[in-house]
Each structure stands twice: as structure tokens, then as C-alpha cells.
N, C-alpha and C positions, 0 to 999 in steps of 0.2 A: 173378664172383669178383673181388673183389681183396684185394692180398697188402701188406703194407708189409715195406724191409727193408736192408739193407747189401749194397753191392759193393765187395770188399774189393780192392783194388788196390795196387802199389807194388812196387818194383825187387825181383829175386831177394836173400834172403836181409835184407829189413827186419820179418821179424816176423810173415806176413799166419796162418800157419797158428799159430802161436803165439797172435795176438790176435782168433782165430776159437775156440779152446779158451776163451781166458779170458771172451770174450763170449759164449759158451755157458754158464759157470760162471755169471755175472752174470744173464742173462734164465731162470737155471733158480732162483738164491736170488729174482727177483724173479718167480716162478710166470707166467712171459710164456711163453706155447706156439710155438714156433721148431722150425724146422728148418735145418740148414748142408748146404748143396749146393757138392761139390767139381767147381770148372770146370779143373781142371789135370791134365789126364791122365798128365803126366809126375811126379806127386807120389804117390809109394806110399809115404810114411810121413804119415798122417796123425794129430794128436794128439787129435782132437775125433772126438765123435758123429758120425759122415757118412749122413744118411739118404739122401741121392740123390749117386749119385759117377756120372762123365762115362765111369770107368774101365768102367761096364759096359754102355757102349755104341760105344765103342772100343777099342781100345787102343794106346796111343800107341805102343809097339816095333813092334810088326805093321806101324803103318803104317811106321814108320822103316824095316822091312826088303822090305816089300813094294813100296813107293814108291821105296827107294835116296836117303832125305833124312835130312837131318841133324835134330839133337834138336829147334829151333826151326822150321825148315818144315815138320817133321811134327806139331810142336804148333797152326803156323795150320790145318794139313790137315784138324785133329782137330776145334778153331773152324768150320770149314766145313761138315765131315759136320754137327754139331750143327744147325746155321744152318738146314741143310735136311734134315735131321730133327724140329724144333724140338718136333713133334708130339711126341717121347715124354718132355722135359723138363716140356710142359706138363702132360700127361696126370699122372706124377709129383707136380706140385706142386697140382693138383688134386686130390691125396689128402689134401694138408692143408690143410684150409678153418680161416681165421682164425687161420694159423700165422705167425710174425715168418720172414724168410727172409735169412740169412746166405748168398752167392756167396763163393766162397773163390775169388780168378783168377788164370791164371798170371802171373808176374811179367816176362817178357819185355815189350822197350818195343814191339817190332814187334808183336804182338797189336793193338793202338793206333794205330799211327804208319803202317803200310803195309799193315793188311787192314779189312776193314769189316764183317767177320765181328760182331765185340764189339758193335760199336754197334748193328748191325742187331740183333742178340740181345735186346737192351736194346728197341730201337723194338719190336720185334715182342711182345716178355712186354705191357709195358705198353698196347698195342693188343689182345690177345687175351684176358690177367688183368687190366689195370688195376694193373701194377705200378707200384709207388712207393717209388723207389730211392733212395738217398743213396749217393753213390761215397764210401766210405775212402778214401784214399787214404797209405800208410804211407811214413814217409822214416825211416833208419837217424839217430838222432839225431848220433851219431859224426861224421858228415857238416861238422857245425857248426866241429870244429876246422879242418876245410881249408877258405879263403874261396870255394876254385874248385869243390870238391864243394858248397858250399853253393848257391850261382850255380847250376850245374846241377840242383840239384836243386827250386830254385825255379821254374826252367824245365820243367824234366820234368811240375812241380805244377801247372802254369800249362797245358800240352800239356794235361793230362789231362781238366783242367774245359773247355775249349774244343774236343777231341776229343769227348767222351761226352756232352755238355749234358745234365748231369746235378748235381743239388743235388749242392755238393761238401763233404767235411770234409775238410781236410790234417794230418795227423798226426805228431812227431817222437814214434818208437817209441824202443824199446830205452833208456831214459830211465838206468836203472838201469847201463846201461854208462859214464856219463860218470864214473864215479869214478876211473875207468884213462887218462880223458885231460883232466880237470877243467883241468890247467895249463896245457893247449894253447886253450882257450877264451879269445879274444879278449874278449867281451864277458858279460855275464849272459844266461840263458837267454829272460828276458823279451826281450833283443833277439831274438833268433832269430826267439823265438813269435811276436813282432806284426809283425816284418821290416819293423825301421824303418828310420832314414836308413842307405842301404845305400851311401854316401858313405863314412860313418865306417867300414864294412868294407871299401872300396878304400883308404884310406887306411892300414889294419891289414893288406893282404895287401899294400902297397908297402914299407910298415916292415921285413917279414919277408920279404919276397924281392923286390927291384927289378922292374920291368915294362917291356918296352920299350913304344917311344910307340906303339904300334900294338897292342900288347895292352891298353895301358892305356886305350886310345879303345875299345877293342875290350868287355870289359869294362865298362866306364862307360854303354856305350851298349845291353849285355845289365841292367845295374840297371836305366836309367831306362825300358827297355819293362817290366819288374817292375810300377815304382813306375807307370807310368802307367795300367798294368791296375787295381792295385790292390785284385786278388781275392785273393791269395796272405797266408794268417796261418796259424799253426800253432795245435794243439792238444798237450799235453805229456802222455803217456800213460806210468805206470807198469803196469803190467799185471797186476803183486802186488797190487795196492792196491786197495781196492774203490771208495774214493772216487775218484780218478783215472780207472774206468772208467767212473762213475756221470754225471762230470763229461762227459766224451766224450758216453756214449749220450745224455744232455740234449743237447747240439748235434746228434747225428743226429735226435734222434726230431723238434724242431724241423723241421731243414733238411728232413726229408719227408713232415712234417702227422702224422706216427703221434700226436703229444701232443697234437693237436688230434680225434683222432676217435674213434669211438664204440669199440673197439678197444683203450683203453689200460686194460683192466679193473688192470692193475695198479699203475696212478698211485699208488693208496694206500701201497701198498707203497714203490714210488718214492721219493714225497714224503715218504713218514716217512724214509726212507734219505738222499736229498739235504739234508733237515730238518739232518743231521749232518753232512752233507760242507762242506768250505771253498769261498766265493766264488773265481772264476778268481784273483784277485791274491792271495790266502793262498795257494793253490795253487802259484803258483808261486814264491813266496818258500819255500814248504816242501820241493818239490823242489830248489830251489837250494842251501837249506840242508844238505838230506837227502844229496845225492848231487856236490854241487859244494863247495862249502863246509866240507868236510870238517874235521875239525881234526887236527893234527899229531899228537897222544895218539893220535887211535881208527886212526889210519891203522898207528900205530907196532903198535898191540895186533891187527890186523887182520894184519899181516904176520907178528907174533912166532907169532901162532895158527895160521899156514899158511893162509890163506885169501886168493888173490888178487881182489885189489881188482878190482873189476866183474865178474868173472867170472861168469857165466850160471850157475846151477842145469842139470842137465841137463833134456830136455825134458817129460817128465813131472813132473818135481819145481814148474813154474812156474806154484803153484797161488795162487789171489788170500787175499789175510790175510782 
């Protein structure tokens, strides 16, 4: 058997179960046969289809009270039972031959950083299915207005592809929120996404709050391990949008050979669809436009309406145009 498919990763509350619904929407108008398997046992509000959930092979409270561990040591705990159960995820995904497979994962950085559980999960599907995975990776686009959450979070991006060695996509979610903090945005979005001279950002977080010399070395010297990786770009994802997600899945199905194999029965589909979608650089002049760029008039008529600027649709409502 083998499976192609997305590991959906990235900090509590950047979007991952939101953008496992809409990429369910997406590979279901594109007749792609998928399944989304829930790895977060501590996640009982799910918005998508869940054909295989972790929930019914543990349960995360049980173990939190039978253990006497807090919410995140019982979620690596939970990571572990799996790890050496693995057998009944397999057996599971073995029911669906020639299905795309969505990982929905919990968001905690220590899942990653101080267990081995995740990766061995990963080494072992791929050794015994022949999985071929593409990590997501989702960052809170918001992120962008503070230069030190940005920093960190290039860092966290940069942990994850050299943690999991795994084809990576890094993603600035939640796109559609920047309208609530468009004015706190030092530069255009395009800087962000290609995380260019991150010079010109030390010099924008000095203007805006002084630094003493030891943070500022400090700092300077977290850019230039960045820039000297030189892995780290973003992907700019509205989640409404059909083309914005169309845009994305084109860099996953690349970065894990799905567009290259015998497998992508639905290219046709695809390619009449991406045939309409705009090149990366329309792209993101249209997002900049659309949600930064805003003009004085629609903001005025936006507010007179009762309708706060950025503000998220509730969870079900955030269905793709």
C-alpha cells in the first residue's frame, strides 16, 4: 500500500482544524478520495468529516486522571500508547486504499521538541504503507505585526522541517484577520511570505521599541541562523477562497510527488481549476489589496454596518466561495 498526504501541524489556535475542513471541502469539489485522521486526542470539537479519530483508542481525560498529569503530558502519553499500538492506525488506513490522507496534529510544541513519539509515527507509517507526507505547517498570520512573534515563529518553522525531515510547506493562516491590524504591519505581505532582508525588520522593531545591545546582538544573530538556512518562505492561505487553497495544494502535491504519480486521477479537474487561479505574485498583490489595503470608504461602510473588521465568521460558517 501506499498513501499520499498532509501532516497538518502548527501552534494551538493557528487554524489547523479549520484548514483540515476547508481542505476536505476542496479535494471533495475536486472528486480526490481522502480521508482526515484526528491525531489530538484533547480536540472534541471537530469541524470536518473524521473518519479515523485517536479519540477511540484513548482518551485523553482518562488518561489525565488515571496518570495524575496535566493536559500536555497526557497528550505526549497519548502519542506513545499510539506509537506502540501503531498496529490499529495501520489496520484503519488500510481500509482506505488509494485514499489522500489528511493528519489533523496536536498543536503543542513539545509533541516535537521533547518526545519522539511524532517522528517515529511518521518513520514507521512510511516503512510499513509507504507514506508520503508533506508537513503543513500553519503560523497565525497576525503574528506578522510583532517583529519578535515573527522571529519566533520563523524559528519554530525552521524546528519543525529539521525535527520531522519531512517535505515541508509553511503557511501564514488566518489571512483574512489582517484587516483588524493592516496598520500595525511594518512592511507588505510579500515581505513576510518570501522573508526577505530580515535586516530591514531589525531595524523596524528598533524604530518601535529601542533594544538594548544585547538583545539587539541577540536577535540579529537569531535572523542571520534564518537567512543562512534559507528553508523558511511562506505560503499566504485564505481559507474562503477556492483559489488561495488551489494555490497551496499545488505546492503540497509537488513537495510529496502526489502530482507526479499515477494517483492524481483528478489533475483534470485541477488543471481546469488552477487554468483560473492567479500566478503566486497576482496572488499576492490580491490578498494585499483585498485584506490590507483596504480603503477609508469600505472600512467607514463596514463599521456603520455593525460588522467588525476581521472578525472570523463563526466555525461552521467558514465555508470556501
Amino acid at each position: 500500500m501506499m498513501f499520499y498526504g498532509q501532516l497538518v501541524i502548527g501552534p494551538p489556535g493557528s487554524g489547523k482544524s479549520t484548514y483540515c475542513n476547508g481542505m476536505q471541502q476542496m479535494l471533495k469539489a475536486l472528486h480526490r478520495p481522502h480521508v482526515v485522521v484526528n491525531l489530538d486526542p484533547a480536540n472534541d470539537t471537530l469541524p470536518y468529516d473524521c473518519q479515523i479519530d485517536l479519540r477511540h483508542l484513548i482518551d485523553h481525560s482518562d488518561v489525565m486522571e488515571k496518570y495524575h498529569l496535566g493536559p500536555n503530558g497526557a497528550l505526549i502519553h497519548c502519542l506513545e500508547f499510539l506509537l506502540v499500538n501503531l498496529d490499529w492506525l495501520e489496520d484503519k488506513l488500510r481500509q482506505f486504499k488509494d485514499h489522500y490522507v489528511i493528519f489533523d496534529c496536536p498543536g503543542q510544541v513539545e509533541v516535537y521538541t521533547h518526545s519522539e513519539s511524532m517522528r517515529q509515527i511518521i518513520q514507521k507509517l512510511h516503512k510499513q504503507l509507504d507514506a508520503r507526507l508533506t508537513a503543513v505547517h500553519l503560523v497565525d498570520s497576525t503574528l506578522c505585526t510583532d517583529g519578535y512573534k515573527y522571529i519566533s515563529a520563523l524559528l519554530v518553522s525552521l524546528s519543525g522541517q529539521l525535527l520531522l525531515e519531512l517535505p515541508h510547506v509553511n503557511v501564514l493562516s488566518k489571512i483574512d484577520l489582517l484587516k483588524s491590524y493592516r496598520k500595525q504591519l511594518p512592511f507588505r505581505l510579500e515581505y513576510f511570505a518570501e522573508v526577505q532582508d530580515l535586516n530591514e525588520l531589525l531595524l523596524a522593531m528598533e524604530d518601535s521599541q529601542p533594544m538594548t545591545a544585547r538583545m539587539k546582538e541577540l536577535t540579529s544573530l537569531l535572523c542571520e541562523l534564518v537567512e543562512d538556512y534559507n528553508l523558511v518562505s511562506f505560503k499566504l492561505l485564505d481559507i474562503q477562497d477556492k483559489y488561495s487553497v488551489l494555490n497551496l495544494l499545488k505546492a503540497i502535491d509537488l513537495a510529496n510527488g502526489y502530482s507526479l504519480g499515477n494517483l492524481a486521477a483528478d489533475f483534470s479537474v485541477f488543471n481546469v481549476a488552477m487554468d483560473n487561479a492567479e500566478d503566486i505574485a497576482d496572488l499576492l498583490d490580491t490578498i494585499q489589496e483585498r485584506y490590507v489595503d483596504v480603503e477609508e470608504d469600505e472600512e467607514f461602510e463596514e463599521t456603520r454596518n455593525g460588522v467588525a473588521l476581521g472578525r472570523s465568521p463563526p466555525q461552521g460558517e467558514r465555508q470556501l466561495k
